[in-house]
C-alpha positions in Angstrom: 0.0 0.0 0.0 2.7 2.3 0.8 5.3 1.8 -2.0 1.9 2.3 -4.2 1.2 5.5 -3.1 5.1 6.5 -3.2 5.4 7.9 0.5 8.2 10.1 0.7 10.5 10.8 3.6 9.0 12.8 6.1 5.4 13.0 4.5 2.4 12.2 7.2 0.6 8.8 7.0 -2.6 8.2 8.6 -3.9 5.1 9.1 -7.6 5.0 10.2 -8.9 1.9 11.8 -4.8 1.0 12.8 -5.0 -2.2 14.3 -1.8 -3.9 15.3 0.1 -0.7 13.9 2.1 -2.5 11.5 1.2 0.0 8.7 2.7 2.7 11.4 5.8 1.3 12.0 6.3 0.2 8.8 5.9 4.1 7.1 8.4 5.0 9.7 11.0 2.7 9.2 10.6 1.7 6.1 9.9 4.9 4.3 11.2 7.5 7.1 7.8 8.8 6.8 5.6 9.8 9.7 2.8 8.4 11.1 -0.5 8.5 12.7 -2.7 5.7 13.7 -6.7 6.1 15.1 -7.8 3.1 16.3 -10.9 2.9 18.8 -10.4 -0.3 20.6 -8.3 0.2 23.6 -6.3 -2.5 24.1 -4.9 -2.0 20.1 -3.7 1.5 21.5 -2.0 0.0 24.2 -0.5 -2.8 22.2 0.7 0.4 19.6 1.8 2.6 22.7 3.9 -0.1 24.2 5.7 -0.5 20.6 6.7 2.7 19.9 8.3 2.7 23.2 10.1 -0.6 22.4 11.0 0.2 19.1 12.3 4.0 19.7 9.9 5.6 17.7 8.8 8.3 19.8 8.4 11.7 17.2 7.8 9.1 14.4 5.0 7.3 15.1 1.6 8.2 17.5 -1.5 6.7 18.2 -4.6 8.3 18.7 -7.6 6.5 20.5 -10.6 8.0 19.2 -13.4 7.4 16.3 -11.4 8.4 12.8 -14.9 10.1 11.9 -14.0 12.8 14.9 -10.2 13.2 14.2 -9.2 15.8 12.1 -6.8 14.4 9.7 -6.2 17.2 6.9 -2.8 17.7 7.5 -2.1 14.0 6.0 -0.4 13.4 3.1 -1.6 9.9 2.8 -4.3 8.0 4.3 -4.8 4.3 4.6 -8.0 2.5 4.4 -8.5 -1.5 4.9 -12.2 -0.8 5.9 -15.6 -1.8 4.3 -16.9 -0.2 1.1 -19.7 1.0 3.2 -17.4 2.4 5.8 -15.2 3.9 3.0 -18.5 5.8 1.5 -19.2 6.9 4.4 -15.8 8.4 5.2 -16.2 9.5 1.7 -17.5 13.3 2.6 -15.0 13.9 5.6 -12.0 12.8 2.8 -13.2 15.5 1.1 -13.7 18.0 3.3 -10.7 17.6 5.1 -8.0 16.7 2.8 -5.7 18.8 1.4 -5.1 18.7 -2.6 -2.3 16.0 -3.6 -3.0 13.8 -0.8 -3.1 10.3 -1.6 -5.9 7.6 -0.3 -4.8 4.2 -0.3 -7.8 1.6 0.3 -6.7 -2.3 0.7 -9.8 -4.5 -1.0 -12.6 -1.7 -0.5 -13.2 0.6 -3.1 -14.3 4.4 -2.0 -17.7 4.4 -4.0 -17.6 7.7 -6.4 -13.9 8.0 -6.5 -12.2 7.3 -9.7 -9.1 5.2 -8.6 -6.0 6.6 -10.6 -4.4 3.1 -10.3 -5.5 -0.6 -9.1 -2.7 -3.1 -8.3 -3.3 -6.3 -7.3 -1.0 -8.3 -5.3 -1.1 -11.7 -4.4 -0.1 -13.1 -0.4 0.2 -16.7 -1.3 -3.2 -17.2 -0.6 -5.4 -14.9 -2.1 -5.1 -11.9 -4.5 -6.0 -8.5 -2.9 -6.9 -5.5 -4.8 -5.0 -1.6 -3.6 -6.9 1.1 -4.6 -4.7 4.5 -4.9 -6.3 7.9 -5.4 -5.5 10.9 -5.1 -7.1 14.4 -3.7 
């Protein structure tokens, strides 16, 4: 998802809905980017908090708990999506609104109904073949 978008050094990655993190800490020490995770599930944050302790990635890498519909995220460069279609078209207006021109949206299986994707690649795990959506602001 991230080498699709092209995330540069130092750009800001958001990743709503972050789970275990691991598209966090990969942006950060993969691509030197950094990187904001929402999640809403408490013991995620935790699990997230206690990792960027452990790994040094204080100034890199934060976690917000909180409902991504209620964070402000329009100074991102790049947001990642692995959420429902339905979730997507309702995040749909806020992406909008709040996003600045250029930004990338990266969307893991889920199309964002309405948006034109400017490229689809799909990759295959080994066990299935997934679909990345990339579009841009």
């Amino acid at each position: 998802m991230l080498q699709l978008c092209n995330v540069k050094p130092d750009e800001l990655v958001y990743d709503l809905g972050a789970g275990d993190g691991r598209i966090l800490f990969i942006a950060a020490k993969e691509f030197k980017a950094r990187a904001v995770g929402i999640e809403i599930r408490p013991q995620l944050v935790k699990q997230i908090e206690d990792r960027i302790i452990a790994e040094n990635l204080q100034g890199r890498v934060r976690i917000i708990h909180g409902n991504f519909f209620e964070v402000d995220i329009g100074d991102a460069d790049v947001v990642t999506l692995y959420l429902l279609t339905s979730v997507n078209e309702r995040l749909r207006p806020k992406l909008e609104r709040e996003l600045k021109p250029g930004a990338r949206v990266v969307s893991h299986d889920f199309e964002i109904p309405g948006w034109k994707p400017v490229k689809i690649e799909v990759v295959n795990d080994g066990w299935s073949s997934h679909r990345i959506y990339l579009y841009y602001r």
